[in-house]
C-alpha positions in Angstrom: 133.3 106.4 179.6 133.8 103.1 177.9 131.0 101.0 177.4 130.9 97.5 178.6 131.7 95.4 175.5 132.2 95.8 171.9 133.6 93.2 170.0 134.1 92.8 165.8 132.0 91.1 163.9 134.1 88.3 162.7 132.2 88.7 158.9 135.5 90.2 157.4 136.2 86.4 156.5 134.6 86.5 153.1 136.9 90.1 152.3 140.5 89.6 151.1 143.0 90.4 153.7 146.5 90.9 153.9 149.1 90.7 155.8 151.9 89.1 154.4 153.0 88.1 151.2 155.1 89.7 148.8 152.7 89.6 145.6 151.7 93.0 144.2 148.0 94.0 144.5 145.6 96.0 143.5 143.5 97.8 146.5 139.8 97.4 145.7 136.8 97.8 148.1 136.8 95.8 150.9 140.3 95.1 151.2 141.3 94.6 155.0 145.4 95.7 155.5 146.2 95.3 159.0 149.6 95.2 161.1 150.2 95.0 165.1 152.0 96.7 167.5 152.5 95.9 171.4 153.2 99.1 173.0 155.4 99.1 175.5 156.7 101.9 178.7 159.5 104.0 176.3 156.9 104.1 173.8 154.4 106.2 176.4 157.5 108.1 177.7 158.4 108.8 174.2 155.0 110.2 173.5 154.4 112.2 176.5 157.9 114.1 175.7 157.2 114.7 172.0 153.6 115.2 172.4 154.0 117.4 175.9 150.6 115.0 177.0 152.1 114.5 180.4 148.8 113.6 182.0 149.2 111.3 184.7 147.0 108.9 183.8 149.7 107.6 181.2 152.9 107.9 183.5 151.5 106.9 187.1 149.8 103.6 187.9 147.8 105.5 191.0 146.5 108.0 189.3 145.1 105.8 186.7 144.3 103.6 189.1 142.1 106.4 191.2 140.0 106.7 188.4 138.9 103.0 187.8 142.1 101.9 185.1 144.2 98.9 185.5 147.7 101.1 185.4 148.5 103.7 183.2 147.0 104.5 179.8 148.4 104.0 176.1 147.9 107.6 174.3 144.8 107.1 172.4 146.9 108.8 169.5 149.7 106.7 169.8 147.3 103.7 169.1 145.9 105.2 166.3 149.0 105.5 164.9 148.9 102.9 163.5 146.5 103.5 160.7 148.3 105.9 159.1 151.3 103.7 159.2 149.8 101.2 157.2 148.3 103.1 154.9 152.0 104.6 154.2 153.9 101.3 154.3 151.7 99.7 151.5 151.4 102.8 149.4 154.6 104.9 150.3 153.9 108.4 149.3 150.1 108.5 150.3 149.0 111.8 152.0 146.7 111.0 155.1 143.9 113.2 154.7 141.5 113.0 157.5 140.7 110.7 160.8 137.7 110.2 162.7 138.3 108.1 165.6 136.0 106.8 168.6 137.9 105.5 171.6 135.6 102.2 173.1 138.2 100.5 175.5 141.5 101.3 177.3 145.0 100.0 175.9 147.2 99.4 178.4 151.7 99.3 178.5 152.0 95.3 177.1 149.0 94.9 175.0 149.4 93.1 171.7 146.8 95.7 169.0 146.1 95.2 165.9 145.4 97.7 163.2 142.9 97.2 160.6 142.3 99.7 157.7 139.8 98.4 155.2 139.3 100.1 151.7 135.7 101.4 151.8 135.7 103.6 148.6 138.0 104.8 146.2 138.0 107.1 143.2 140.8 108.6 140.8 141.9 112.5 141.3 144.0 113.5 138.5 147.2 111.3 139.0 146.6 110.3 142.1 143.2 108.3 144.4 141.2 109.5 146.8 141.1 106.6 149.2 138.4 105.7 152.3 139.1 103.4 155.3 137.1 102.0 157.5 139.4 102.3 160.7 139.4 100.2 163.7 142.2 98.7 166.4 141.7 95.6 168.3 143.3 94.5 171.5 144.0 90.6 171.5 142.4 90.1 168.4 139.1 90.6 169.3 138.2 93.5 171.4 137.4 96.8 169.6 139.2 99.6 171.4 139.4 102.3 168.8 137.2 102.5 165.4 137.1 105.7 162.7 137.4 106.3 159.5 140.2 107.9 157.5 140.4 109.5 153.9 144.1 109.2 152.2 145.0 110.2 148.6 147.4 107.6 147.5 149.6 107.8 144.6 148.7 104.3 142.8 146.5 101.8 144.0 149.3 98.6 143.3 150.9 98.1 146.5 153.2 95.0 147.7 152.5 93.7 150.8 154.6 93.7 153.6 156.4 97.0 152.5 157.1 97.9 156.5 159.8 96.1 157.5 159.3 96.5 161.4 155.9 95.1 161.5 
């Protein structure tokens, strides 16, 4: 189901990466925006009721425990939430167009994740860009649990950093 170990290269160090300041940019290729999240029990309850996902496996520790998981499951979905919330909190009025996603590693209740979307391509559509990331979530910093990619159209590409101001 998952495989045994997948962890990041750790070359995104020569891209420029945000994650806090409050100087406006310009998104270019290569450009690494990235927030976290720890996700906690309401969050899954939360979920499960709007989502109407009530399998076990994210409500009951023995049921994911039966099937080889610590305790119960973060929704895959919930986790990759988070990329099309930081695509909309740099550039608010963006328009997620598509996600790909490939689920490598669970995500339990009380793990710290971080979000990564990095700018892969972009090109103007009348008034607006068509924008690709390179998509990925990693638990603790360095364990890839969920990567993808996902095409946005975003209304400019100047954005000022930090524009969520939960994260």
């Amino acid at each position: 189901m998952f495989p045994i170990r997948s962890l990041i290269s750790s070359k995104t160090l020569s891209l420029r990466q945000f994650s806090s300041s409050t100087t406006p940019q310009v998104l270019r290729p290569g450009d690494i925006l990235r927030q976290s999240r720890l996700f906690t029990e309401e969050d899954v309850t939360q979920y499960s009721k709007v989502s109407h996902d009530s399998n076990p496996l994210h409500t009951d520790p023995v049921a994911a425990r039966d099937v080889g998981f610590e305790g119960p499951l973060v929704h895959g979905m919930l986790v990759a939430s988070l990329f099309p919330r930081i695509i909309s909190s740099h550039f608010p009025g963006a328009v997620y167009v598509s996600q790909s996603l490939n689920f490598k590693f669970p995500v339990y209740i009380g793990d710290h994740i971080t979000g990564e979307v990095e700018a892969t391509h972009l090109r103007e559509n009348k008034n607006r860009y068509l924008a690709k990331f390179k998509t990925r979530c990693l638990k603790n910093g360095e364990l890839l649990v969920i990567e993808g990619e996902a095409t946005a159209m975003l209304p400019t590409l100047t954005f000022e950093e930090e524009q969520c101001k939960e994260c």
